[in-house]
C-alpha positions as CSV (number, residue, x, y, z in Angstrom):
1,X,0.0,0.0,0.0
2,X,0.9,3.5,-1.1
3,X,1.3,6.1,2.0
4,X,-1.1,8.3,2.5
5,X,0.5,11.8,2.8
6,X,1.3,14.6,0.8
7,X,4.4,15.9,0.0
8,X,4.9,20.1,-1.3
9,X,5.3,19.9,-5.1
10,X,9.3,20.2,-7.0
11,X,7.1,21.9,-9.8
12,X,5.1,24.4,-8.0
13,X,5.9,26.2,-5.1
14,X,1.7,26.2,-3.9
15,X,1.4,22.8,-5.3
16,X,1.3,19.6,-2.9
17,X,1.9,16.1,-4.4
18,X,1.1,12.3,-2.9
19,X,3.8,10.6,-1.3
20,X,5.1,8.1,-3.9
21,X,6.5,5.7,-0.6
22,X,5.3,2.3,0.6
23,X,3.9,2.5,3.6
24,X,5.3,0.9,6.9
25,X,3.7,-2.1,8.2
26,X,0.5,-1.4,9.9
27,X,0.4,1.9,9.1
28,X,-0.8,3.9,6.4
29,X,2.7,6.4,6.4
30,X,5.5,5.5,4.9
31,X,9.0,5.9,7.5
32,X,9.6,9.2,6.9
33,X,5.9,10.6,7.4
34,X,5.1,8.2,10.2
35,X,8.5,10.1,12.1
36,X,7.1,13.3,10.9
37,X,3.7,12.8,12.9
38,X,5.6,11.3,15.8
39,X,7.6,14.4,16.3
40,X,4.7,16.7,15.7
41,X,1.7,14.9,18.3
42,X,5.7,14.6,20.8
43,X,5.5,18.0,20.8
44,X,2.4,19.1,21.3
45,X,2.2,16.8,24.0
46,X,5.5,18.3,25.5
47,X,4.5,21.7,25.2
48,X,1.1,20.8,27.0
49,X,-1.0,21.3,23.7
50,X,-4.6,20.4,24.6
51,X,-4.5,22.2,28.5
52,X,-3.2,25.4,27.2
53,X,-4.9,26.0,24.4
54,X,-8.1,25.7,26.5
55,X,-6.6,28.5,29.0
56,X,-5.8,30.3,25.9
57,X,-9.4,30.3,24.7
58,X,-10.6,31.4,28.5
59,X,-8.4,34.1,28.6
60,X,-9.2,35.1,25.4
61,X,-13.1,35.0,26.2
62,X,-12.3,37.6,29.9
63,X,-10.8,39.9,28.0
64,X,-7.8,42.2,28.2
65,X,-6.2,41.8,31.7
66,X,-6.7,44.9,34.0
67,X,-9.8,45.7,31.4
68,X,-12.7,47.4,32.9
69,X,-16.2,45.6,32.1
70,X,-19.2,47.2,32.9
């Protein structure tokens, strides 16, 4: 089976083409991808993804800090 991903185009700078790889077993990402979306989901789980981005959105939703609401 073919991987899955997409890979930015050596023709066109706003193009994307598929991966042309086989795809590890039991996955549908070939080595290189599957590594790819290792290091991405490590990271966000490292840089405490999920729980900050909800304090983000709270923070966001109170306002300015030091704001006066009526």
């Amino acid at each position: 089976m073919r991987c899955i991903a997409y890979r930015p185009s050596r023709k066109c700078a706003h193009a994307w083409t598929a991966c042309k790889n086989r795809s590890e077993k039991d996955t549908v990402f070939c080595k290189s991808h599957l590594r790819a979306i290792c290091g991405v989901y490590l990271g966000l789980c490292v840089a405490g993804f999920p729980e900050r981005m909800s304090a983000r959105k709270a923070a966001a939703r109170s306002g300015p800090s030091g704001s006066k609401q009526p």
